[in-house]
C-alpha positions as CSV (number, residue, x, y, z in Angstrom):
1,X,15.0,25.4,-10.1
2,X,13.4,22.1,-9.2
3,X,13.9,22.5,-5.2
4,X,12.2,26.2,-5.5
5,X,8.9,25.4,-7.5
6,X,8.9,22.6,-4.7
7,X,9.8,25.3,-1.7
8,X,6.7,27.5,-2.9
9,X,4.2,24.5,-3.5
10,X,4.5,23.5,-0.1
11,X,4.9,27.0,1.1
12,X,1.4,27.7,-0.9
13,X,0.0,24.8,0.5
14,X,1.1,25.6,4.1
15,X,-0.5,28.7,4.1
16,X,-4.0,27.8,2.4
17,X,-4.3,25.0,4.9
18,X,-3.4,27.3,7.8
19,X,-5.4,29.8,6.9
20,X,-8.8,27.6,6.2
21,X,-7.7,26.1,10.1
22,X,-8.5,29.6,11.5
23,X,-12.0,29.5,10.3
24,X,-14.4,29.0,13.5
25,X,-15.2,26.2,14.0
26,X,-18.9,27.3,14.5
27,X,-18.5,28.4,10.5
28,X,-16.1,25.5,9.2
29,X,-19.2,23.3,7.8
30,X,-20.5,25.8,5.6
31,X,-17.6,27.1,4.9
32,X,-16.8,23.4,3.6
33,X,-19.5,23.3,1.5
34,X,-18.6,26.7,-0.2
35,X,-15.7,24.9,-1.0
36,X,-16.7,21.5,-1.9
37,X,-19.4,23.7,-4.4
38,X,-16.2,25.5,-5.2
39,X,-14.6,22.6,-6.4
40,X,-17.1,21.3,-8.0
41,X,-17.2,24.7,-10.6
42,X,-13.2,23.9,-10.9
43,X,-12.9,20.7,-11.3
44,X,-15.4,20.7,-14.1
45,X,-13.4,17.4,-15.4
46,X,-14.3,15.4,-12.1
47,X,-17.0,16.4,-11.7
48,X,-17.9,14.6,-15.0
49,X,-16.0,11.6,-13.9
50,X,-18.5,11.2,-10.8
51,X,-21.5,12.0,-12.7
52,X,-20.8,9.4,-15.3
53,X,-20.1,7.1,-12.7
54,X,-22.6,7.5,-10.6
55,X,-25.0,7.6,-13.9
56,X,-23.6,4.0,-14.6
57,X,-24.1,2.3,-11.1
58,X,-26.8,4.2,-10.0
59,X,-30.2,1.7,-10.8
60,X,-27.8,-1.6,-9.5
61,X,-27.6,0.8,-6.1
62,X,-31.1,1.5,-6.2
63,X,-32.1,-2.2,-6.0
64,X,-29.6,-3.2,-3.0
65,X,-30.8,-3.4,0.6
66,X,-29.0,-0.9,1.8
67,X,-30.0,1.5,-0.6
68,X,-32.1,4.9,1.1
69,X,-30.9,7.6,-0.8
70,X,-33.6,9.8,-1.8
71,X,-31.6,12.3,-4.2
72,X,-32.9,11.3,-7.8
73,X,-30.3,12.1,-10.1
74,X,-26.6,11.2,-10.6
75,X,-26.1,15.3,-10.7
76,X,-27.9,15.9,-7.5
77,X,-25.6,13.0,-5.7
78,X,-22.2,14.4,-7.1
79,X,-23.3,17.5,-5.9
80,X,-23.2,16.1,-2.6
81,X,-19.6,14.6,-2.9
82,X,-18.6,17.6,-3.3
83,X,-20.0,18.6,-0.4
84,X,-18.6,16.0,1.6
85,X,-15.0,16.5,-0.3
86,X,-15.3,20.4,1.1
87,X,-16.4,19.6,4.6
88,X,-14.1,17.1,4.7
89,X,-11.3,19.1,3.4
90,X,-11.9,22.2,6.2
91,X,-11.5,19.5,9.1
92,X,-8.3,18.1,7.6
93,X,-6.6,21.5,7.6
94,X,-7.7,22.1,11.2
95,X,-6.4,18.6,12.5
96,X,-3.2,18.9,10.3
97,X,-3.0,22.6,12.7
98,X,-3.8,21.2,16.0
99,X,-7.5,22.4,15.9
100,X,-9.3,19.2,15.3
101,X,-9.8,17.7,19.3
102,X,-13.7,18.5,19.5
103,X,-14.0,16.8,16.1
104,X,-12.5,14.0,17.3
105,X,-13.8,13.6,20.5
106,X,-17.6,13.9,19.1
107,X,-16.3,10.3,16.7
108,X,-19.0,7.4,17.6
109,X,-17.2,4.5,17.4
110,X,-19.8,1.6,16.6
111,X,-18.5,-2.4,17.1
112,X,-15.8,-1.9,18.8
113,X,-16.2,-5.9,20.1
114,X,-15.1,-6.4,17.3
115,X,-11.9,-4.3,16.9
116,X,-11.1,-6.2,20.8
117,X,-11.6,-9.2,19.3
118,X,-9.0,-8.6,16.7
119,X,-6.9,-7.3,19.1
120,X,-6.7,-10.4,21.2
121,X,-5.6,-12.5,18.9
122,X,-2.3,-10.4,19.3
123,X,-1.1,-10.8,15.5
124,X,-1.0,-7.4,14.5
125,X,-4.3,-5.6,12.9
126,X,-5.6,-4.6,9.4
127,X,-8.1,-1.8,9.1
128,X,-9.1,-2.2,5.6
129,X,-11.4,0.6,4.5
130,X,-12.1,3.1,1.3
131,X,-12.3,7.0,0.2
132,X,-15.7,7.2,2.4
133,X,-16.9,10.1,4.5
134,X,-13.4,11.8,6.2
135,X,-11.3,8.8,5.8
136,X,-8.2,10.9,6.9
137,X,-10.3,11.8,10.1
138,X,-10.7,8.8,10.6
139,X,-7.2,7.9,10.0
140,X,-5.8,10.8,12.4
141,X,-8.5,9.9,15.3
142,X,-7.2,6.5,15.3
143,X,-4.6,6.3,18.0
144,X,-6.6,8.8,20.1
145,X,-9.9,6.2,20.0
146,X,-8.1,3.0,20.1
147,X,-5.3,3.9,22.3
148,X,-2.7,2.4,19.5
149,X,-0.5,3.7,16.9
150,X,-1.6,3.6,13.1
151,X,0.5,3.0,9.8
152,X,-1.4,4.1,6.9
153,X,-0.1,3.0,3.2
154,X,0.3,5.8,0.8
155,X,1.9,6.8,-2.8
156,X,4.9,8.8,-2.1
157,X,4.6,12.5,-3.4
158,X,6.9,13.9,-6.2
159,X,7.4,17.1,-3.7
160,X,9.7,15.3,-0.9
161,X,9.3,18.9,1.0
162,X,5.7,17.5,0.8
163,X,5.8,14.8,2.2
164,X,8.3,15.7,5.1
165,X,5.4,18.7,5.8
166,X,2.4,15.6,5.8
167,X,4.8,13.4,7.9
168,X,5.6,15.9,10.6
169,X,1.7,16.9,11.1
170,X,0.9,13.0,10.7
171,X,3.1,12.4,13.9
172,X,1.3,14.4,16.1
173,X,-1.5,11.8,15.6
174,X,1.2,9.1,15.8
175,X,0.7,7.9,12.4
176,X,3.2,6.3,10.6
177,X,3.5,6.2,6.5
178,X,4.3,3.0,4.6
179,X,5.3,4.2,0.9
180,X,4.1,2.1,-2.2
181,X,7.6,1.4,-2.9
182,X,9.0,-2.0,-0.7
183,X,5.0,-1.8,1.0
184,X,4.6,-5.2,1.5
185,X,8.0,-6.0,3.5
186,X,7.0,-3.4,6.1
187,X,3.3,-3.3,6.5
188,X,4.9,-7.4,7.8
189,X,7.7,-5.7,9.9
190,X,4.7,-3.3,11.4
191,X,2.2,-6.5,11.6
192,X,5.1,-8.7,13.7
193,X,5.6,-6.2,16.2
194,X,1.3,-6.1,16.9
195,X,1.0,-3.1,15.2
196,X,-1.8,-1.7,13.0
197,X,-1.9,-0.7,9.3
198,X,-4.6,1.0,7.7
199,X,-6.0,0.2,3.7
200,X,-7.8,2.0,1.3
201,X,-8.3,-0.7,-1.0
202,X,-11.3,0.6,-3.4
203,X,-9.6,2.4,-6.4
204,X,-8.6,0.4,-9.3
205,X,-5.1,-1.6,-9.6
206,X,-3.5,-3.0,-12.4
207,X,-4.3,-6.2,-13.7
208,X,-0.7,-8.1,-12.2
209,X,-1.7,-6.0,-8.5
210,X,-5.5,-7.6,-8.6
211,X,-8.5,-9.0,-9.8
212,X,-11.3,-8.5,-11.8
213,X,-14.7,-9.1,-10.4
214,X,-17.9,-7.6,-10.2
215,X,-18.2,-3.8,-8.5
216,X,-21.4,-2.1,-8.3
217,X,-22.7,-3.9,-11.3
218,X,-19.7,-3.3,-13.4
219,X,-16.0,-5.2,-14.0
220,X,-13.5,-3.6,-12.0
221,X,-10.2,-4.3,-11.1
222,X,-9.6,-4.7,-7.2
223,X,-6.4,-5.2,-5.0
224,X,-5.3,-8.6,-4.0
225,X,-3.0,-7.1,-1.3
226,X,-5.4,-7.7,1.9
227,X,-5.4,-11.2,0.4
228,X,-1.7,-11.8,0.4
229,X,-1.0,-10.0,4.1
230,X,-4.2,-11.9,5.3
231,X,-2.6,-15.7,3.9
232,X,0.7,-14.7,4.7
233,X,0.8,-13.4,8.5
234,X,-2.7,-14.9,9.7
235,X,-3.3,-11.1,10.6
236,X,-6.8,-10.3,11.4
237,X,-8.7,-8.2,8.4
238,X,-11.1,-5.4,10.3
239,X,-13.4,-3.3,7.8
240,X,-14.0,-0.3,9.0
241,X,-15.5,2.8,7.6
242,X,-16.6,6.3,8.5
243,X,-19.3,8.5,7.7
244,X,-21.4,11.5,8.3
245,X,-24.8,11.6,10.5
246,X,-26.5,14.0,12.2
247,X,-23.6,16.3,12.7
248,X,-21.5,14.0,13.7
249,X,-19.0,11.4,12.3
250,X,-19.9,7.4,13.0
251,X,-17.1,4.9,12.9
252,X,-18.6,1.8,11.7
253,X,-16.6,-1.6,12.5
254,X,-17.6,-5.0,11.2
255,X,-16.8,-8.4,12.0
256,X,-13.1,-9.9,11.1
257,X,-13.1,-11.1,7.7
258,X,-12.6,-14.5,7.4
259,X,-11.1,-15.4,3.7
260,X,-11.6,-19.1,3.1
261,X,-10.8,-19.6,-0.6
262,X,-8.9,-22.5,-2.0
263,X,-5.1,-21.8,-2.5
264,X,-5.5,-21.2,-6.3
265,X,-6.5,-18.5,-8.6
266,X,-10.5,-18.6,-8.5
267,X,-10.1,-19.2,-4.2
268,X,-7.8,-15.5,-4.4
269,X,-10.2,-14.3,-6.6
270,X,-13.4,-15.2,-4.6
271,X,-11.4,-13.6,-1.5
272,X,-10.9,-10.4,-3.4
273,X,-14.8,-10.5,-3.9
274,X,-15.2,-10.8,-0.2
275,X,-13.5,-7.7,0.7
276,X,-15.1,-6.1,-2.0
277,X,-18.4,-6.3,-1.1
278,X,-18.1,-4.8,2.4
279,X,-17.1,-1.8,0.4
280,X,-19.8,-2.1,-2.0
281,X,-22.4,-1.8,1.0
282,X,-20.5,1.3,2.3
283,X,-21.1,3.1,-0.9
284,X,-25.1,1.7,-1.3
285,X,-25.9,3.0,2.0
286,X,-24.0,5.9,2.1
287,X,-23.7,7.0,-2.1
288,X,-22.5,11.1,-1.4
289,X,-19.9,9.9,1.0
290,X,-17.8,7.9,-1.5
291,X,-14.8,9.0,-3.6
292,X,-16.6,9.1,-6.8
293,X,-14.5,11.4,-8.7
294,X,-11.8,8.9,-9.6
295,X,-12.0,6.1,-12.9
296,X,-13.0,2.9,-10.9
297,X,-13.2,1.0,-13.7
298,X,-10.2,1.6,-15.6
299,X,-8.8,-1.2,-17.9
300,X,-11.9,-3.0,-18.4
301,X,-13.2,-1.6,-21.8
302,X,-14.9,-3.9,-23.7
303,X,-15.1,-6.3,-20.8
């Protein structure tokens, strides 16, 4: 009974994804937005998760440099995410059918000296990055903008007809997944044969997978994988991040991140902040392009 609820899911899913592809693409924005405004109405439960979250952050944001959002209210800003969720959502399904190439040929790639430096090193590449702006764009365009194959680190779906369906669309963007589950021995077997993996490292992690430092004003627990791969292999660390602007979608990359802490607890730690605050700047500068709608800051009541 199992194998047929699974069967339908992914036949459900199949079809909803095919049919949003065959929306023009002239359409497909607002047509995203209906749908991200959609959500939002659904989803009434995240959409109090980002508004709380947002609510709690929001005057630390408004102090920071990079801060220029002019929407006032943690509402009018979650409103927005779901925008972004929509949109982003619409251009999945068409790249997942074969009907994303104009998106991805209109990406601006921005620092890409640095992405050559890291490849010149010849150790392999980390592209550590968050839930910002279309992250699985981003994720799909990679091998197309950087001429190289990319192995992405995911949880593995209860639905194994699921995630054969996301592999086999994944490979036409020759993308690779590395399940949760033995991650660390082959993100190294990708890293000694010069290959890339990509991170999201900005949702919260147990205590034994992290650290707790400062996020956004507020104690959070953060991976301390980049750390380990970084110490162990000497593979370069390359933040990247995508967003929206002016119709378009920007690939941002920064300098490689150099993590210089002592070989004890407080140096890991102080390397986990390090990371950390490349996202933090991401979500300042650009707040309605960040995944708000999961609990950052689990497991840290009453710290």
């Amino acid at each position: 009974m199992k194998k047929i609820v699974w069967m339908l899911q992914v036949a459900v899913l199949y079809c909803f994804t095919w049919m949003v592809a065959l929306v023009p693409e002239g359409l497909s924005q607002r047509f995203g937005v209906g749908v991200g405004l959609l959500m939002r109405r659904v989803l009434a439960s995240r959409r109090r998760i980002a508004e709380e979250n947002i609510s709690r952050v929001l005057e630390h944001m408004r102090v920071q440099p990079e801060w220029t959002c002019t929407i006032p209210t943690a509402e009018g800003i979650a409103r927005e995410v779901f925008c972004n969720l929509g949109r982003s959502l619409v251009e999945t399904c068409r790249l997942y059918h074969g009907k994303g190439d104009g998106l991805i040929d209109r990406i601006e790639v921005r620092g890409m000296e640095h992405y050559n430096a890291a490849r010149a090193l010849g150790k392999g590449i980390i592209f550590l990055t968050g839930h910002c702006g279309n992250w699985e764009l981003m994720a799909l365009a990679y091998a197309r903008l950087f001429k190289a194959p990319l192995s992405v680190v995911a949880r593995r779906q209860n639905n194994p007809y699921l995630n054969t369906m996301v592999e086999r669309m994944r490979m036409h963007y020759d993308n690779t997944v590395i399940y949760k589950d033995n991650a660390l021995r082959n993100m190294i077997a990708v890293i000694r044969k010069n290959g890339t993996i990509g991170l999201l490292v900005d949702q919260t992690v147990f205590p034994e997978e992290g650290y707790l430092i400062d996020f956004l004003g507020r104690p959070a627990w953060a991976s301390k994988a980049p750390v380990l791969l970084a110490r162990k292999t000497g593979v370069p660390i390359v933040p990247a991040f995508i967003h929206r602007e002016q119709g378009r979608h920007v690939i941002d990359i920064y300098p490689l991140l150099q993590f210089e802490g002592a070989a004890d607890e407080r140096g890991w730690q102080d390397d986990v902040k390090t990371y950390s605050r490349m996202i933090e700047k991401f979500i300042v500068a650009h707040p309605t392009q960040w995944y708000w709608v999961h609990r950052r800051w689990k497991r840290t009541e009453g710290l």
